[in-house]
C-alpha positions as CSV (number, residue, x, y, z in Angstrom):
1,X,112.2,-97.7,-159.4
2,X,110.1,-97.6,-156.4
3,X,106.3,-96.0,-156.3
4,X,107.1,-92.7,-155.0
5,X,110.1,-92.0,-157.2
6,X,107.7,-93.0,-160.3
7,X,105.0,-90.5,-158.9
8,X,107.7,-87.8,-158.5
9,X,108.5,-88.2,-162.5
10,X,104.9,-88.6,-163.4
11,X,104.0,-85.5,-161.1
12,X,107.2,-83.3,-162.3
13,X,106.0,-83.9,-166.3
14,X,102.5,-83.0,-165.4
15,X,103.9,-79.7,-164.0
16,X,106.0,-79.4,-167.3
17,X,103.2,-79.8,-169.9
18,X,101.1,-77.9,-167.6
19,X,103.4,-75.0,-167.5
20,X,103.9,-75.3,-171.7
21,X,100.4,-74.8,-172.4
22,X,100.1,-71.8,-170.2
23,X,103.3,-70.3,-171.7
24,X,102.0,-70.0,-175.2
25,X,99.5,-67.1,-176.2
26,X,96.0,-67.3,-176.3
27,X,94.2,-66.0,-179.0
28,X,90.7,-66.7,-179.2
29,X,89.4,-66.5,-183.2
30,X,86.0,-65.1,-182.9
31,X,83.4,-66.9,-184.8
32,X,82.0,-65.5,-187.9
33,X,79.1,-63.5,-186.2
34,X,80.7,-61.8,-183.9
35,X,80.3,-58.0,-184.5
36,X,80.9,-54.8,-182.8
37,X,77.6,-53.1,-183.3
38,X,78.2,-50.0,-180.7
39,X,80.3,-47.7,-179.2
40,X,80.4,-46.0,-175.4
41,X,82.3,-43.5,-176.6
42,X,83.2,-41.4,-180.0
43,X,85.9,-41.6,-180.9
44,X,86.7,-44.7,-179.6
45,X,90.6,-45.2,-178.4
46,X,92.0,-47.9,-180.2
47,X,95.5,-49.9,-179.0
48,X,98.7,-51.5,-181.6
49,X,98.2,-54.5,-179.2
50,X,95.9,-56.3,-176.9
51,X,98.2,-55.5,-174.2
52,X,96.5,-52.2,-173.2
53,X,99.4,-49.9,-174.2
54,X,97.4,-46.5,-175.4
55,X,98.2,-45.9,-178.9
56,X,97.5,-42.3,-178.8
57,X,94.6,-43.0,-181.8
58,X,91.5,-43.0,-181.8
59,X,88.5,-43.6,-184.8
60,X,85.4,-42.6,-185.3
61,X,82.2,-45.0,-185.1
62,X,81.6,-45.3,-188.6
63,X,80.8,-48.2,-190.6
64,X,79.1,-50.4,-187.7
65,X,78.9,-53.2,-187.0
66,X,82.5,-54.0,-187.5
67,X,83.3,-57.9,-187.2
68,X,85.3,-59.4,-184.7
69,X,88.4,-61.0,-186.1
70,X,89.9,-62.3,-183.0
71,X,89.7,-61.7,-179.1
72,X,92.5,-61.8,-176.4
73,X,93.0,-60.0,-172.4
74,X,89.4,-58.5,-173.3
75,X,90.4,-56.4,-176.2
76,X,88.7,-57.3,-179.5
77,X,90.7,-57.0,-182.7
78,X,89.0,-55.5,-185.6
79,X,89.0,-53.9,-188.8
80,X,88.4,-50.1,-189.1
81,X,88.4,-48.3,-192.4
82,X,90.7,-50.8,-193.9
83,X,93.0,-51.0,-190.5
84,X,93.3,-53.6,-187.8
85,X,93.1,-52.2,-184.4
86,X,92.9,-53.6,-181.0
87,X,89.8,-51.8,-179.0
88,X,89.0,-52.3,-175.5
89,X,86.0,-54.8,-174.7
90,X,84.6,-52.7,-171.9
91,X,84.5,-49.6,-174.5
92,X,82.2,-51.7,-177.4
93,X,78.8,-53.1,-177.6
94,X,79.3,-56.8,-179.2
95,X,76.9,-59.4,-180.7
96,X,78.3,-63.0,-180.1
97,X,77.6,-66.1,-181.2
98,X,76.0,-68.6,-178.3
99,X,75.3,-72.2,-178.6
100,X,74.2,-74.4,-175.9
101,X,74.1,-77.9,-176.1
102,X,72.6,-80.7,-173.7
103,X,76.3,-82.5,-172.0
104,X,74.3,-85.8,-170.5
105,X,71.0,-87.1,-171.7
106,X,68.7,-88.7,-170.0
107,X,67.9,-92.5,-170.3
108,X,64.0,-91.6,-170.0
109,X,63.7,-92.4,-166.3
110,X,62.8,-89.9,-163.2
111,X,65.8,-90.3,-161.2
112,X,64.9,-87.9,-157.7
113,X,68.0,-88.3,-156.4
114,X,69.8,-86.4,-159.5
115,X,68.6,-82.8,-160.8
116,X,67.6,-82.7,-164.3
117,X,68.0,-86.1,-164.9
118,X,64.3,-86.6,-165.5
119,X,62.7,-87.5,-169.2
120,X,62.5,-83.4,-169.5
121,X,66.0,-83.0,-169.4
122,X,67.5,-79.9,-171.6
123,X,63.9,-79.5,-173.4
């Protein structure tokens, strides 16, 4: 098998797994603090799926904040009176849950030639 052939098969199963992941739904599960504390409007319109098809219902904002049970094309699933619905994330006011973290750290050193690599480094 010659180089380019092997790059070809290499190349053509990238493509393949690549495609697969993109293939399968993405739901993001929202973390545990993830609340919907307002509404723009009342009532609010609320969707059977997070696919933006209007389900002709709306409810009232009662109840706030309601949690966030999952997240996907920028509708937020939650639970209303007992109900799941699907509500549009432009519609809502949310509280989310935001951690930051320091990727590199710094060995200590001023290094000029590299931003934020001093000693002070994510302090």
């Amino acid at each position: 098998m010659t180089d380019r052939s092997a790059m070809k098969k290499r190349l053509s199963a990238t493509i393949t797994l690549i495609a697969a992941a993109l293939s399968f739904p993405a739901f993001a599960i929202a973390s545990d603090t993830d609340t919907v504390v307002s509404v723009k409007q009342d009532p609010l319109p609320v969707y059977a799926s997070p696919d933006g098809r209007l389900s002709n219902l709306t409810v009232p904002a009662r109840g706030l904040p309601w949690k966030i049970k999952a997240s996907k094309n920028d509708y937020y699933l939650v639970g209303v009176d007992g109900k799941d619905y699907w509500i549009d994330a432009m519609t809502v006011h949310a509280n989310h849950a935001v951690s930051a973290t320091c990727l590199r750290q710094s060995a200590g050193t001023t290094i000029a030639a590299d931003l934020g690599a001093s000693t002070d480094h994510c302090k």
